[in-house]
N, C-alpha and C positions, 0 to 999 in steps of 0.2 A: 504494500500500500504506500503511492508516494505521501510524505509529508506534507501539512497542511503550507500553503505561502498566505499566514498570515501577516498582515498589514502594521500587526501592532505586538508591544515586546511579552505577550503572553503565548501560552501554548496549552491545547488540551491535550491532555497524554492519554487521551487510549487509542488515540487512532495510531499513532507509533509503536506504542505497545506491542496494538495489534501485530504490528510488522517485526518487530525486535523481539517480542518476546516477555514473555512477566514474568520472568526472574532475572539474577545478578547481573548476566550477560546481557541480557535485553536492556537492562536498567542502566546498565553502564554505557551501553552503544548511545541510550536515549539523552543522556546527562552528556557526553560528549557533542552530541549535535546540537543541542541547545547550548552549551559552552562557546562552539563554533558560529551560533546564527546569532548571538546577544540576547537569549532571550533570559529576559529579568524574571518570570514569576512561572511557576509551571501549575496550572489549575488543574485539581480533578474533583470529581463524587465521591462524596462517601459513598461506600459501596459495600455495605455489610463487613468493612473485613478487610478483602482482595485489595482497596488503595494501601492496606499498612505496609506493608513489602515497598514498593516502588517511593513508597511518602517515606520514608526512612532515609532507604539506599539514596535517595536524589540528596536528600539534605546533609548525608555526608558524604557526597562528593562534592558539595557544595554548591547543587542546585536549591533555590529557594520555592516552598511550596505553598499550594492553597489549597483548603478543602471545602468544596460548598458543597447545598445542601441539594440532594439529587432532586427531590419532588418542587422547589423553589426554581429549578435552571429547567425542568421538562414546562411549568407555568408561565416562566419566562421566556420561551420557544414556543409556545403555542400565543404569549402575546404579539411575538413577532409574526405570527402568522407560517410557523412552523410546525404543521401537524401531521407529518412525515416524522418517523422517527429511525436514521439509521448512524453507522458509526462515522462517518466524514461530517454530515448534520449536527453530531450530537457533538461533535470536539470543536467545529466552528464556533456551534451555539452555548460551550460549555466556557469557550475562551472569549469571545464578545461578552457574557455576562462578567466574566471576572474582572473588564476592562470598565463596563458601567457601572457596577456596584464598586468600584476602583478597592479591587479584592490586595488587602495585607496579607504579608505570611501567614502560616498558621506554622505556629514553632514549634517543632518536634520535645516530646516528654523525654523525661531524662529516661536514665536506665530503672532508675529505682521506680521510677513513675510507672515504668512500663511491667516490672516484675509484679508491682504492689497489683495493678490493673488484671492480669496475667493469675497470679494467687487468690484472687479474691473472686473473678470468675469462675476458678476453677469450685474453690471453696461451693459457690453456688449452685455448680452443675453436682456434685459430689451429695450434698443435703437434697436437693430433687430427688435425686437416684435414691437416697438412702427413705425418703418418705414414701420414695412407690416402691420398695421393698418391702418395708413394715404393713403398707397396706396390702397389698401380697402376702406377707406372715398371717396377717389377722386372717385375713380368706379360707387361704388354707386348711386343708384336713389329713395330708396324705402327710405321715411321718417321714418318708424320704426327699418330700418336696419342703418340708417346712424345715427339715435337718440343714439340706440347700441354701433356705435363703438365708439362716441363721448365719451360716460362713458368709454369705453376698453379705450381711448385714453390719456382722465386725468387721470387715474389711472397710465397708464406708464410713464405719466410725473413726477404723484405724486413721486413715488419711482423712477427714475430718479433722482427728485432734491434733495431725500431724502439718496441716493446710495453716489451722491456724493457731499454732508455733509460730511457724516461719512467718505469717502476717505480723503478730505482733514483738514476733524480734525486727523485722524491717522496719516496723515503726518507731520501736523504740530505738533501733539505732539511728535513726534522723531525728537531730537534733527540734527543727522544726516540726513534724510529725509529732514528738513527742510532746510538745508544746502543744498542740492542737486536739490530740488525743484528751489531753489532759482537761482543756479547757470545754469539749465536747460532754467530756463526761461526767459534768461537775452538775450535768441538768442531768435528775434520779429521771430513769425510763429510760438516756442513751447507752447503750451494751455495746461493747468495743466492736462487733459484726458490722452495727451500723456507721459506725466510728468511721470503720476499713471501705466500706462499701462507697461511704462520703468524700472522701478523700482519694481511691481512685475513681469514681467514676465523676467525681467535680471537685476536681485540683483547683475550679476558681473561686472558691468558697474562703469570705474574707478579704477577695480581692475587690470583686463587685459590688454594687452599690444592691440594694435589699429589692430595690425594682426588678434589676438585670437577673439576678441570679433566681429570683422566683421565674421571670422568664425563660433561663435554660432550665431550667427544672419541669417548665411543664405548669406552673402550678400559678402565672399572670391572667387574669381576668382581659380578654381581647375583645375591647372597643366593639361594640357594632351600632353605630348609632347613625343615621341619616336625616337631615333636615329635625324636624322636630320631635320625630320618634327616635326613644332610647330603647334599644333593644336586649334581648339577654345578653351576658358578658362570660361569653363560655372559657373555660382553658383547653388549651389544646398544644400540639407540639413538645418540645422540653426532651429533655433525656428521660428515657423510662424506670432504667435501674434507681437512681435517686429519689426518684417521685413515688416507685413505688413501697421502699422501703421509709420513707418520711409517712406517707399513708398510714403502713403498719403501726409505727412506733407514737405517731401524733395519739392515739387515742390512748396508750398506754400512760404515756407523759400527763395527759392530762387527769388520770388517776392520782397521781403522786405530787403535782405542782398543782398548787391551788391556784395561782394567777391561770394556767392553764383551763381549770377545772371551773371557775367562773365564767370566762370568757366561750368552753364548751355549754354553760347553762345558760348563759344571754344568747346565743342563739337558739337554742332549743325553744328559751322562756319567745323569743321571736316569730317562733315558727318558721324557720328557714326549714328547708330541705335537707335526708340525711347526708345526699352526697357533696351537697352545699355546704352544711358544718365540716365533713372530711376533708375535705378542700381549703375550707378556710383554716383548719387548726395545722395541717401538714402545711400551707404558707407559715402562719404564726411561726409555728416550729423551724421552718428553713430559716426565715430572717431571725428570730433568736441568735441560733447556732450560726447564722454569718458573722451577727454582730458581735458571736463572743470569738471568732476564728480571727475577727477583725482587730481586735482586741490583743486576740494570742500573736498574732504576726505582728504588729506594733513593739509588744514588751519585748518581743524576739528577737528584733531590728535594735533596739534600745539596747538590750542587754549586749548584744556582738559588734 
């Protein structure tokens, strides 16, 4: 596939890809020809996954990357009156938006960022496994099937308690981590799971402002209002692993924190909705826990 002759110093990488290949080799050919043609910024989609490989390798060889957001650049192509969709189309139309929305890096997570993110998945998929085993045990009648799952079942404990070891030796050896842990867990209802879960899956917690961060979380109330009618203010979007583990734990917290636990009965006593209280106490709960991250990052800059 020949390469795109765009006009302007961005580039969409999968139409190259395509051609080089998505791995080291490929990546390297690809990082070389943008080296060669000046191009400043190399845009792609998140794409489940399959951008991490290529979003890495590029940023150390020292191509600069971008990541948008795949359903945002397919709405933004069909605004242009792109409702074709193939791979020479989609790397034009992926690179033209990185140029209108005048797309910054997206700067690659450290190592420890990447293991903690990496551990704490795992930890995830490991307890899934281990809850449809158990429910599997209960089922069960046949002594040789239930002998079975007893071995599947220690075994996902084993690495369970062994996943998270190494979660919270990684924390605690970052000075900073350990700082924020700490500061996390000073609100009764946070359990270090969510702790870990917070921190890799929103590293920007503490840095943004309590609007922003409820917005990547998923958990901002989105404007629909026209002329004179105000309409409902749904949430929508956000990262899903954060929003759904603040869900979980919002209702907990608000057992044991009484500022929590009034604020859950003023809307009750209002009659809001149940999925409307859940919502609004898993926000409460995010902006809390920013502004005490916010808080631990300050003393942490002060003290070093």
């Amino acid at each position: 596939m020949r390469p795109l002759a765009l006009p302007i110093t961005l580039l969409a990488i999968w139409g190259l890809l395509a051609h080089a290949g998505l791995d080291a080799a490929g990546v390297a050919e690809l990082a070389t020809w943008c080296q060669a043609n000046g191009v400043e910024l190399v845009v792609m989609e998140a794409s489940g996954g399959y951008e991490r490989l290529p979003f890495l390798l590029l940023w150390e060889l020292g191509v600069a990357c971008g990541i948008v957001n795949a359903r945002s650049v397919r709405r933004f192509a069909e605004a242009m009156g792109f409702l074709e969709k193939t791979d020479s189309i989609d790397a034009a139309v992926i690179a033209h938006y990185g140029e209108v929305k005048r797309l910054q890096p997206t700067q690659p997570p450290s190592a420890a960022q990447q293991r903690l993110k990496a551990l704490v998945a795992r930890l995830y998929q490991v307890t899934g496994d281990l809850t449809v085993q158990k429910q599997r045990r209960s089922a069960a009648a046949d002594a040789e099937t239930i002998a079975s799952l007893d071995e599947v079942i220690v075994m996902f404990k084993r690495q369970s308690r062994r996943l998270e070891g190494e979660i919270a030796s990684l924390i605690d050896d970052d000075p900073l981590w350990a700082c924020l842990d700490q500061a996390f867990r000073s609100l009764k209802g946070v359990a270090s799971r969510t702790v870990a879960r917070l921190m890799a899956e929103l590293p920007e917690i503490g840095i943004l402002s309590n609007k922003a961060i409820a917005k990547l979380a998923g958990l901002a109330p989105i404007a629909n209002d026209s002329g004179k009618r105000s309409g409902r203010r749904p949430v929508r979007g956000g990262r899903a692993g954060p929003r759904c583990i603040l869900f979980l734990i919002a209702r907990g917290v608000a057992r044991y924190d009484p500022h929590f636990g009034a604020f859950h009965q003023r809307l009750q006593a209002a009659g809001k909705e149940k999925m409307v209280i859940r919502i609004a106490l898993a926000r409460k709960l995010l902006v809390v826990l920013n502004a005490k991250a916010r808080d631990a990052r300050k003393e942490f800059a002060n003290a070093t």
